[in-house]
C-alpha positions as CSV (number, residue, x, y, z in Angstrom):
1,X,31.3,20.4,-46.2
2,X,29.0,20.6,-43.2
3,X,29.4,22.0,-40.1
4,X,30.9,19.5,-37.4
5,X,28.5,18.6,-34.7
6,X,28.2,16.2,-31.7
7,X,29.8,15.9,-28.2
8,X,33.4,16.0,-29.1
9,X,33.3,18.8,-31.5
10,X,34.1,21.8,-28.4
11,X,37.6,21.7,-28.8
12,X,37.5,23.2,-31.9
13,X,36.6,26.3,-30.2
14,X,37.8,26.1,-26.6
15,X,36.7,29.4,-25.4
16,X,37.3,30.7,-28.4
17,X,34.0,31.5,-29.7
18,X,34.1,34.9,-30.3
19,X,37.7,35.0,-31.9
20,X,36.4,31.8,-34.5
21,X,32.9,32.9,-34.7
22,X,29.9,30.6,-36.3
23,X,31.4,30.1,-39.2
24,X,28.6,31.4,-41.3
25,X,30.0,34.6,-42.5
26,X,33.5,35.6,-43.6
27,X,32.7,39.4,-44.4
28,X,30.4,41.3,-43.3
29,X,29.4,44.8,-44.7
30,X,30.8,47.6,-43.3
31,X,32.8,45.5,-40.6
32,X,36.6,46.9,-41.2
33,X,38.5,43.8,-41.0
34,X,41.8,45.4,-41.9
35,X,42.1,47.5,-39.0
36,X,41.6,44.0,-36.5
37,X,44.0,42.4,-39.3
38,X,46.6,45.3,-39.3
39,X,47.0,45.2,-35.3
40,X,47.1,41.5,-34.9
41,X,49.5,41.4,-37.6
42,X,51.7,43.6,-35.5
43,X,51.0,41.3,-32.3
44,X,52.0,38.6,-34.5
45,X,55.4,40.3,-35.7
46,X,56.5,40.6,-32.3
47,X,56.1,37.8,-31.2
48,X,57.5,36.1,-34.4
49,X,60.7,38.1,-33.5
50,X,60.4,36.8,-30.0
51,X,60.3,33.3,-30.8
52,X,63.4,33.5,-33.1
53,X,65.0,35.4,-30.5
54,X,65.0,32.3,-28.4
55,X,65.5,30.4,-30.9
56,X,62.7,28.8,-32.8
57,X,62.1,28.4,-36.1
58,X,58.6,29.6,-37.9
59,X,58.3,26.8,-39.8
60,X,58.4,24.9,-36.7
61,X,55.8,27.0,-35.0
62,X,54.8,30.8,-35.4
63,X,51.8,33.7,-35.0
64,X,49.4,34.1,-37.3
65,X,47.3,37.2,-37.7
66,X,43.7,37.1,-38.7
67,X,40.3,38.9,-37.5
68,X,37.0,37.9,-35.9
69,X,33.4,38.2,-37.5
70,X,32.9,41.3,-35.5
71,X,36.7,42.7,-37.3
72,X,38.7,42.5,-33.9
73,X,42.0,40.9,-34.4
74,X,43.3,37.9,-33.3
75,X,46.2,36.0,-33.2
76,X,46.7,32.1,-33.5
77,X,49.6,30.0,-32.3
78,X,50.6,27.1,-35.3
79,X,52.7,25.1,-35.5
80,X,54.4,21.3,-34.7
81,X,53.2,20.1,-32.2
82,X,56.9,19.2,-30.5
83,X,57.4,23.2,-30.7
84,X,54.2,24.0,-28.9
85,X,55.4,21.4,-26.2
86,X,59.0,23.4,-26.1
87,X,57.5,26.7,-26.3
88,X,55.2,25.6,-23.3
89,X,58.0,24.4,-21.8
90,X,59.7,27.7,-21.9
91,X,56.7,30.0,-20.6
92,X,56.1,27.5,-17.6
93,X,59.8,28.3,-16.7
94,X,58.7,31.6,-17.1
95,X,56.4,31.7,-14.8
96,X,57.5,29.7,-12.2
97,X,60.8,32.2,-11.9
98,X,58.3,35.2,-12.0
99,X,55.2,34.1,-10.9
100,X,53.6,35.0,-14.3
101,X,52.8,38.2,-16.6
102,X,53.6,41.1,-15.6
């Protein structure tokens, strides 16, 4: 399958070019993936537990640890897209009580 190209196709990445990458290499020698892997995987177990704390469900939307082509890791919000809309919901709340991130 080719690569998708033309006018609409920037919402794939969305700022994320670094964390997606090009798309032309998947490993690269000497890049230590697992490291990247094994701290977004603990980014993503937190927040996992966070998200059932208030009460999702991770089939309903979850994190998902993975690495960029340079090995640094990242982690992806999936999910319904109902749950994003709660979950949205929830940090906007959030914010507006707080006035953000701490």
């Amino acid at each position: 399958m080719g690569k998708v190209t033309g006018a609409g196709e920037s919402w794939l990445n969305d700022g994320l070019d670094d964390v997606v990458g090009d798309g032309g290499a998947l490993w690269v020698p000497g890049v230590d993936y697992v490291a990247g892997w094994r701290s977004a995987r603990e980014a993503a177990d937190r927040l996992n537990r966070a998200l059932l704390g208030v009460g999702f469900e991770l089939s309903a939307v979850r994190a998902v640890a993975s690495t960029d082509g340079e090995g640094r890791g990242a982690v992806r919000l999936a999910g319904r897209p109902e749950s994003a809309e709660l979950l949205a919901g929830l940090l906007e709340g959030l914010a507006e009580g707080s006035g953000g991130v701490a």
